[in-house]
C-alpha beads as a LAMMPS data file, in Angstrom:
LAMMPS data file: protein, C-alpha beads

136 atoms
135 bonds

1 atom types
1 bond types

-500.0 500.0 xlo xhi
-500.0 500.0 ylo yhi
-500.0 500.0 zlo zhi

Masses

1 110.0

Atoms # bond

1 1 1 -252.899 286.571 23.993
2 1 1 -250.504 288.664 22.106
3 1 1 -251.889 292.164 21.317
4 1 1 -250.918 293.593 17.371
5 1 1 -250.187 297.400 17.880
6 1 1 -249.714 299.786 14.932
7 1 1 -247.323 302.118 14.367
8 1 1 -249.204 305.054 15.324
9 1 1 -250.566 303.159 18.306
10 1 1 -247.351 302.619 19.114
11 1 1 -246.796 306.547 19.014
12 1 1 -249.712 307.086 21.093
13 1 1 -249.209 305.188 23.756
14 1 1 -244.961 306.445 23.757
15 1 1 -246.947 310.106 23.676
16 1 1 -249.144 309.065 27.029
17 1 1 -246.576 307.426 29.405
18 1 1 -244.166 310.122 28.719
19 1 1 -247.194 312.426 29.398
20 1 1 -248.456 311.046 32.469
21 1 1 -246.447 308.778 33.806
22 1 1 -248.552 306.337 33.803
23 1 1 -248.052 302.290 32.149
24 1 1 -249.910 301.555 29.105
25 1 1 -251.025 298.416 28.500
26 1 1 -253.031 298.684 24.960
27 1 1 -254.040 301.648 22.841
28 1 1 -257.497 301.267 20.626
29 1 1 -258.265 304.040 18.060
30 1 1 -261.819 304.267 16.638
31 1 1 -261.514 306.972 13.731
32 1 1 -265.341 307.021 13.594
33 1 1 -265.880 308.496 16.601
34 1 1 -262.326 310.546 16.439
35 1 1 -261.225 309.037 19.940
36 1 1 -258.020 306.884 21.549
37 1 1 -258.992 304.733 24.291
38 1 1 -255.600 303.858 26.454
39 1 1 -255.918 300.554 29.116
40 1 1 -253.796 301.820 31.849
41 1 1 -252.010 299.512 34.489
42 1 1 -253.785 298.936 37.493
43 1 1 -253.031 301.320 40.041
44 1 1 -252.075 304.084 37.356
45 1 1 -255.548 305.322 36.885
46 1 1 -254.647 308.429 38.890
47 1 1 -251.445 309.034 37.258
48 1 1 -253.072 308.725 34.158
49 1 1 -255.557 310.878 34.368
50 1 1 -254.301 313.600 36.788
51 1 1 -254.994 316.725 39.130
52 1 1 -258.709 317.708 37.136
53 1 1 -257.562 315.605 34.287
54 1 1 -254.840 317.786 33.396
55 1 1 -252.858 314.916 32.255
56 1 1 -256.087 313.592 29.458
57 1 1 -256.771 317.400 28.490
58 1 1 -252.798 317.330 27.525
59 1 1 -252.968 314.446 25.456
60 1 1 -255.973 314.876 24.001
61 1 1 -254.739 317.991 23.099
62 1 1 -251.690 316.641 21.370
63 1 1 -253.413 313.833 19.207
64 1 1 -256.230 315.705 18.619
65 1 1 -258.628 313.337 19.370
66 1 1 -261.030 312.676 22.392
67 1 1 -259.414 310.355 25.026
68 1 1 -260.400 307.832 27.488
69 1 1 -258.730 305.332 29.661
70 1 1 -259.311 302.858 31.347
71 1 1 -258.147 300.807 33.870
72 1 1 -256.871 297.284 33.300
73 1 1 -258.292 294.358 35.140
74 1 1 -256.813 290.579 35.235
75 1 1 -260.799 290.062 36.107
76 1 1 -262.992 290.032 33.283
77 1 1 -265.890 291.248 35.266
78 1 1 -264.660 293.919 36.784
79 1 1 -262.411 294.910 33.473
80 1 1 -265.915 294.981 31.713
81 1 1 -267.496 297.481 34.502
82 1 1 -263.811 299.676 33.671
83 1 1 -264.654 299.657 30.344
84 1 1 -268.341 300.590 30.869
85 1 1 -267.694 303.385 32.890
86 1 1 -269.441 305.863 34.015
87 1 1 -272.477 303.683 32.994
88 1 1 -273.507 302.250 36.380
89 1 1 -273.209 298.173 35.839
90 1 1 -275.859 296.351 38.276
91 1 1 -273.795 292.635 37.364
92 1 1 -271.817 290.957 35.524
93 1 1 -271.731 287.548 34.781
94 1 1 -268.938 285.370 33.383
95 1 1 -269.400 282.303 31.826
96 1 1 -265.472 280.835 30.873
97 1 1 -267.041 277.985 28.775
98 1 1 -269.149 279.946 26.659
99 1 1 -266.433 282.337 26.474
100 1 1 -269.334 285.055 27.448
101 1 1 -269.644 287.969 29.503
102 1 1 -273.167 288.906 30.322
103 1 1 -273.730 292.549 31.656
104 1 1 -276.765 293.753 33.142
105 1 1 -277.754 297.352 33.024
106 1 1 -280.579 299.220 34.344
107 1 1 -282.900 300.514 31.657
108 1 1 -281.617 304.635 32.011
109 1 1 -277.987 302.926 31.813
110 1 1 -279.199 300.796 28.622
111 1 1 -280.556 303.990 26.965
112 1 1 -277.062 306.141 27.736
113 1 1 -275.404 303.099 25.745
114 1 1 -274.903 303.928 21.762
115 1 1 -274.092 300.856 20.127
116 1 1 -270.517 302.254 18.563
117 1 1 -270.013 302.127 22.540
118 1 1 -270.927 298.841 22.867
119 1 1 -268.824 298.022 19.739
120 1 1 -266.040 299.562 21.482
121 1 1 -266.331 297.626 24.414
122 1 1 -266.618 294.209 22.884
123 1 1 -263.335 294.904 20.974
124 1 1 -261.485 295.874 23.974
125 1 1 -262.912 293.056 26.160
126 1 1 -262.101 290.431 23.372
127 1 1 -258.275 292.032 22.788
128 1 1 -257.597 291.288 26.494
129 1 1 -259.737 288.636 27.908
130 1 1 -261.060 286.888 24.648
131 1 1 -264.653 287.006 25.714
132 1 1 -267.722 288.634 24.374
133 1 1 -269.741 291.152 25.857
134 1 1 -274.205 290.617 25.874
135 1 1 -276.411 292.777 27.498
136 1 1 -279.325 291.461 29.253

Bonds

1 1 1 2
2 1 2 3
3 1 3 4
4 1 4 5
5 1 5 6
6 1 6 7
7 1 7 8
8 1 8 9
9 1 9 10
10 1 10 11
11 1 11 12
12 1 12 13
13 1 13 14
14 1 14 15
15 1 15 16
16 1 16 17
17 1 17 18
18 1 18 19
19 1 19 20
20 1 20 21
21 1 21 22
22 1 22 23
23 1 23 24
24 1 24 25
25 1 25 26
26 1 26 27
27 1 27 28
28 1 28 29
29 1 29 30
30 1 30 31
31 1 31 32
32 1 32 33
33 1 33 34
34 1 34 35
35 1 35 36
36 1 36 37
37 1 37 38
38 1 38 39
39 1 39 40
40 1 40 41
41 1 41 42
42 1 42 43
43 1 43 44
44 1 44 45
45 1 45 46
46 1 46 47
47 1 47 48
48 1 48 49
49 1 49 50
50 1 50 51
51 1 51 52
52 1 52 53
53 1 53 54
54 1 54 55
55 1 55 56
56 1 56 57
57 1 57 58
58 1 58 59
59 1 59 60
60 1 60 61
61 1 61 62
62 1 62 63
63 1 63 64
64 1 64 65
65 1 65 66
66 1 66 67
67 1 67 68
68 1 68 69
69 1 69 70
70 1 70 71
71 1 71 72
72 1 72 73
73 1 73 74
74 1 74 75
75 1 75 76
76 1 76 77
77 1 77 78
78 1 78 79
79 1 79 80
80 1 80 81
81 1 81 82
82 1 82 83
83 1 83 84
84 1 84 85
85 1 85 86
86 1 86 87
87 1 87 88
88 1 88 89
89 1 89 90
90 1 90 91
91 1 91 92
92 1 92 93
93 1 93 94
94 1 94 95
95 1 95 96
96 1 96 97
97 1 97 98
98 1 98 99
99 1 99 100
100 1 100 101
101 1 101 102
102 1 102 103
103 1 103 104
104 1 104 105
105 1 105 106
106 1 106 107
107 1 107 108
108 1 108 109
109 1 109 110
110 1 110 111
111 1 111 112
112 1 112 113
113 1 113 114
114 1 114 115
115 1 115 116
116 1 116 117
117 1 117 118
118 1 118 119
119 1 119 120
120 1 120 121
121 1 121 122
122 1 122 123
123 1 123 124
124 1 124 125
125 1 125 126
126 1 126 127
127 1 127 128
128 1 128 129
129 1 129 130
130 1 130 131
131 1 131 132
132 1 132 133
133 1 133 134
134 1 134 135
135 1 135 136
């Protein structure tokens, strides 16, 4: 699946590997909540994200937005737990013909959860694995 970028998420992501160091594989702005959200190779987590999170204070600092990132996954299971952190998942379930992803959260975990989150989360999980994302 071939991801559609904008110009300015183009920018951003330019802006955060010259940062950090670190491989960018998507960028996903949500103006609502005033926050980039950059999927990182895996194994660049570290890189990304730095010595006390220097490296997302520096960015964040330079788009002026909140920033997260999160680590990529050729998984779907465990890229939905990446996405969901720091919520602790207790499973996740992947069913390839219903083109579903079923997560399980404890109720505390459930409550933490706003749904813009969970919007969030379903568009990131459908950009790169074409699956939805239910809660049960």
């Amino acid at each position: 699946m071939e991801l559609k970028l904008s110009a300015r998420e183009i920018s951003y992501i330019a802006l955060f590997e010259s940062m950090t160091g670190a491989v960018v594989k998507d960028c996903v702005v949500d103006e609502n909540d005033s926050r980039v959200t950059f999927i990182v190779r895996k194994g660049d987590m570290g890189m990304a994200i730095g010595r006390r999170g220097v490296n997302v204070q520096r960015v964040a600092k330079a788009i002026g937005k909140r920033v997260e990132v999160v680590e990529h996954s050729s998984d779907p299971a465990e890229f939905v737990a990446n996405v969901l952190r720091p919520l602790r998942v207790e499973s996740v379930e992947v069913d390839r013909e219903m083109k579903q992803i079923r997560v399980r959260l404890n109720m505390d975990e459930r409550e933490r959860l706003k749904r813009r989150m969970l919007e969030r989360v379903r568009e990131i999980v459908r950009r790169h694995h074409n699956m939805d994302v239910v809660l049960v």
